[in-house]
N, C-alpha and C positions, 0 to 999 in steps of 0.2 A: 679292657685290655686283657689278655691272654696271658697265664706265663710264661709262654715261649715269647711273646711278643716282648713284656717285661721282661726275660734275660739279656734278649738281645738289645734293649734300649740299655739297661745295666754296663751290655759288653762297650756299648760307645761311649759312655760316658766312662768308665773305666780308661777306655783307650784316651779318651781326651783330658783326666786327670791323670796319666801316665801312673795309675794305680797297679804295679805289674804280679805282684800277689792274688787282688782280687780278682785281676782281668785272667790270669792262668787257672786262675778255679772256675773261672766263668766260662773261659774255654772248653774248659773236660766237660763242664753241665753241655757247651751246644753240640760236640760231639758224641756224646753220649745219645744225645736226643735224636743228632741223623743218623748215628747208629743204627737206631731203635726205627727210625721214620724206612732206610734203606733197607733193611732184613726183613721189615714185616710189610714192607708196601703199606702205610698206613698213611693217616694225615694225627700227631700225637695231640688226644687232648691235654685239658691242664691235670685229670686225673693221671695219664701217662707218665707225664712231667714229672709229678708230685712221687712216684715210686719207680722213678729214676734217680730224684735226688735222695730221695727216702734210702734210698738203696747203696749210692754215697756214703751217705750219712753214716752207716752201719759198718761200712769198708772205712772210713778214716779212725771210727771208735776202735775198731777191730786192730788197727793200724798202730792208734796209742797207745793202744794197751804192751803190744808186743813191742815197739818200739820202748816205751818207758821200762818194761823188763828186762829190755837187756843192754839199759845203758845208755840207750842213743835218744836224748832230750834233746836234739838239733832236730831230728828228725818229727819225734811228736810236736816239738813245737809250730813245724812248718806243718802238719797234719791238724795241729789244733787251731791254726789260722783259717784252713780252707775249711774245717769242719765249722765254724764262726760264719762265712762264706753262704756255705752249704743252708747252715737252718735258716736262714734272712728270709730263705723262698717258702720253708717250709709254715702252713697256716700255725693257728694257738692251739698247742694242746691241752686235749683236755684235761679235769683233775680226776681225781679216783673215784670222786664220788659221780659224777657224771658219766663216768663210763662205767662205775656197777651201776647205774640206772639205765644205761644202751641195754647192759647184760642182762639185766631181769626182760627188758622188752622185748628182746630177740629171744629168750627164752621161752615168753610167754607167745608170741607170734611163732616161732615156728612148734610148739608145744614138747617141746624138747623134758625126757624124764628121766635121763640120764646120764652116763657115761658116751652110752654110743651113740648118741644124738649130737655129739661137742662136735662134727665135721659140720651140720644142719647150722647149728647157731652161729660158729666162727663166720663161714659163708655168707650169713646177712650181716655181719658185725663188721669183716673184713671190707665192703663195698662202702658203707657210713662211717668208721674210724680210720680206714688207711690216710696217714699219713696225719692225723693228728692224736695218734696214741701208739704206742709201744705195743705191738702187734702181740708180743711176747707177754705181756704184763696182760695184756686183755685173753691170751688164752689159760694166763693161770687162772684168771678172774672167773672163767668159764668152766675151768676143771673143777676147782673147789664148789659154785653155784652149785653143779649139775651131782657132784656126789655129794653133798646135801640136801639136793634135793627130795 
């Protein structure tokens, strides 16, 4: 099964436990996707899916952070439900040590020797870790590698 296929089995069973928290975050997930299916004339794989929610995911963190600065815990709380929501669909991420092991491999496959080689690495690393690692944390992991190198 797909996870588009899986969301929309999630959306009826939601509708059928009158779950209206989860079924409203599950909502935003199917529109987002025909969004994304309408604009680009596409048919979305589960890669698609995956940095659509991925992308979610980054907008509710972003969401709590600013919300929790300035007061409004009604609001993060309702942000921190759907972000609970949101990671269900996302796979396991990985741990640090596993992904400085991607990092030496893509390093060593694309023969990357330095600084301006970190577009070269991220590129294959970016296709193998979207959406089970902090995109972010794997290109510091890439910047320090490669000025070490």
């Amino acid at each position: 099964m797909s996870l588009k296929e899986q969301i929309t089995d999630d959306m009826k069973a939601a509708m059928r436990a009158k779950d209206t928290g989860r079924l409203g975050t599950i909502r935003l997930i199917t529109a987002a996707m025909k969004q994304k299916e309408v604009d680009e004339r596409i048919e979305l794989t589960d890669a698609h899916v995956l940095a659509i929610i991925e992308k979610m995911i980054k907008q509710r963190k972003d969401s709590i952070t600013q919300f929790e600065a300035g007061g409004r815990q009604d609001l993060a709380d309702i942000e921190k439900a759907e972000l609970e929501v949101l990671s269900a669909y996302m796979p396991a991420a990985l741990s640090v040590d596993e992904i400085s092991g991607e990092v030496a491999q893509a390093i060593a496959a694309t023969g990357a020797a330095g600084p301006q080689d970190m577009g070269k690495v991220m590129a294959v690393l970016k296709g193998k870790l979207a959406g089970r690692a902090d995109m972010t944390a794997v290109s510091a992991l890439v910047k320090k590698a490669l000025t070490h190198a």
